[in-house]
C-alpha positions in Angstrom: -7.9 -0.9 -3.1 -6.9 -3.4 -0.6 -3.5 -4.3 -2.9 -2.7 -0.3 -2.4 -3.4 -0.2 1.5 -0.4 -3.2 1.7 1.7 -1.3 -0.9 1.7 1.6 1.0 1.7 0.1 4.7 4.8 -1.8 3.2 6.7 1.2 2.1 6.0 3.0 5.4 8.2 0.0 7.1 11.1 0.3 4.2 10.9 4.5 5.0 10.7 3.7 8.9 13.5 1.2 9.1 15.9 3.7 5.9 15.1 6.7 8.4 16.2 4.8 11.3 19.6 3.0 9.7 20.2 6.4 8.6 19.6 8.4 11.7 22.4 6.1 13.1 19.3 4.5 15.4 21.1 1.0 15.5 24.2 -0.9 17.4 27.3 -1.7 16.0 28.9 -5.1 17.2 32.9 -5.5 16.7 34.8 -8.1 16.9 38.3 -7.4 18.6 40.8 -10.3 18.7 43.6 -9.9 21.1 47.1 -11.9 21.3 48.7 -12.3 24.6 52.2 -13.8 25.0 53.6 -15.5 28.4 56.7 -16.2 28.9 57.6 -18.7 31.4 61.7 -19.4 32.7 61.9 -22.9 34.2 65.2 -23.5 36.1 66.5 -26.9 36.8 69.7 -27.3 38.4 72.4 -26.0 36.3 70.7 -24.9 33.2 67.6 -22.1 32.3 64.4 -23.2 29.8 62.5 -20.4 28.2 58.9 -21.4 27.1 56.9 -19.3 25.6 53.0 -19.6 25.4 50.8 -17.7 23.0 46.8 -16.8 23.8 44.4 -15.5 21.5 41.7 -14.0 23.0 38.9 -13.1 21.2 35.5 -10.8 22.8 32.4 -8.9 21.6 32.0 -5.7 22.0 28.4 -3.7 21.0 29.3 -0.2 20.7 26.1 2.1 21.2 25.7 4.3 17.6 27.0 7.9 18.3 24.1 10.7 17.8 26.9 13.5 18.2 25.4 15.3 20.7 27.5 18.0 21.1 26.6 21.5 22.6 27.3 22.9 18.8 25.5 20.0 16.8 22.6 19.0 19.5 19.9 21.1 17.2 21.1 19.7 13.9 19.2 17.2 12.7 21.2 14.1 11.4 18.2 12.6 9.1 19.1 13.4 5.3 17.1 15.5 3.5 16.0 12.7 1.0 14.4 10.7 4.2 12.2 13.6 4.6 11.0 13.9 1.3 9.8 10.6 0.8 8.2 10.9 4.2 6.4 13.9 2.9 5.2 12.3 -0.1 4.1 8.8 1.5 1.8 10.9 4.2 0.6 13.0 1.4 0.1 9.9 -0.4 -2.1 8.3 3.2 -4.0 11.7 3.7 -5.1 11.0 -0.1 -6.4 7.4 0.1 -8.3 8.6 3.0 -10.0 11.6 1.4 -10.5 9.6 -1.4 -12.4 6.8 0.4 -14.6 9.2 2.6 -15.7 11.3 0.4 -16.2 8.1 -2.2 -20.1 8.1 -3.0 -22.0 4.4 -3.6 -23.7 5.0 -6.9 -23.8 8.0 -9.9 -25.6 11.2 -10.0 -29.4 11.2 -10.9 -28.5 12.8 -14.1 -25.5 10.5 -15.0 -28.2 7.4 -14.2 -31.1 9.6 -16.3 -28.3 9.7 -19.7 -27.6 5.8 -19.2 -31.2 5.1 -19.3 -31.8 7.2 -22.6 -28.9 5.6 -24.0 -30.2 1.9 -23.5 -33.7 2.9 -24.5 -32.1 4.6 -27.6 -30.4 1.1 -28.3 -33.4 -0.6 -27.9 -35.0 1.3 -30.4 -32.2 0.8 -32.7 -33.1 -2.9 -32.8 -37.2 -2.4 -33.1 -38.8 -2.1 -30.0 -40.8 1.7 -29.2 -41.0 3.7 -26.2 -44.2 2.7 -24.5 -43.8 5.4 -21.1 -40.8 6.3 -19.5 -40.4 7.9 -15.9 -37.1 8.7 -13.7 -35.3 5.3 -13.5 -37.4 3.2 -15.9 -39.3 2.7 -19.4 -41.6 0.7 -20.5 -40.7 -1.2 -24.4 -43.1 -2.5 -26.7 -42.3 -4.6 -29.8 -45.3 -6.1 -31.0 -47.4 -8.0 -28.6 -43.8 -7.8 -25.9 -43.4 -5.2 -23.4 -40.2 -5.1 -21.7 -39.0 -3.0 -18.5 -35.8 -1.1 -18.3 -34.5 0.3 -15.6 -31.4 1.8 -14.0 -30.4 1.1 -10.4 -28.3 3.8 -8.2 -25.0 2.5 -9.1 -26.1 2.7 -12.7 -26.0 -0.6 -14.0 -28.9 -0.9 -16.5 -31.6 -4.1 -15.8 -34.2 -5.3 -18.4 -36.8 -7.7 -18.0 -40.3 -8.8 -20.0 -43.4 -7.4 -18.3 -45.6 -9.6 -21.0 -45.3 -11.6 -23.7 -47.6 -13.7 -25.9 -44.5 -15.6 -27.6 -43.1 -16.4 -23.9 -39.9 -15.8 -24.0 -37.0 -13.5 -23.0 -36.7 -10.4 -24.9 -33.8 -9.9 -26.9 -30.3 -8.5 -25.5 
């Protein structure tokens, strides 16, 4: 149950951070590289020197992601339909899990535990050993000189134990 709570906290980041990417949430960075050419004339008596020196310039620029907002488009919404159907499924999905682990009752109804405990005293008979008494959540076994208690507890998990014995021992599984 845990392994499911991560699972679906985990796709709630992957939708959060697909809806965001797609809703054009993020910057962009660019790079722009710019050349810049100088030209320098040197004179000296009598004669003319061109030199020319090339720049490279190169700066960042983070350009803020457009969200057209025009007067036309401002009530559109720019989230793809596909973003909101997984959305829709993931909450239904949460809404769920949490019904199903309110409402999620600790044990088994009195007449689910009631069948259980006539099913392991039927076995028990199977193998040789009589109904002695029975009341709502246990019965008492006999085989021979043994008497053995079974009983069934409110999550329905079926305990037996000897109440007496002249051999001693366990009784038998």
């Amino acid at each position: 149950m845990k392994l499911l709570g991560l699972a679906a906290l985990f796709a709630a980041g992957l939708l959060l951070a697909g809806g965001l990417a797609a809703a054009g949430v993020a910057d962009v960075t660019t790079t722009e590289t710019l050349p810049v050419t100088t030209t320098v004339e040197t004179t000296a008596p009598g004669e003319t020197v061109l030199t020319t020196v090339e720049q490279t310039t190169t700066r960042k620029l983070i350009v803020p992601a457009t969200t057209g907002t025009t007067e036309a488009s401002s009530s559109a919404s720019t989230t793809p339909w596909w973003v909101w159907v997984i959305l829709a499924a993931l909450a239904a999905a949460v809404i769920g899990l949490i019904v199903a682990l309110v409402t999620r009752r600790g044990g088994v109804s009195a007449e689910e535990r009631q069948r259980r405990l006539d099913a392991a005293v039927s076995n028990w008979a199977a193998q040789g050993w009589s109904l002695e008494n029975q009341s709502a959540g246990s019965a008492i076994l006999r085989h021979g000189p043994d008497l053995m208690v079974v009983s069934i507890d409110d999550k329905g998990q079926i305990n037996a134990w000897p109440l007496a014995s002249s051999q001693g021992g366990p009784p038998p599984p």
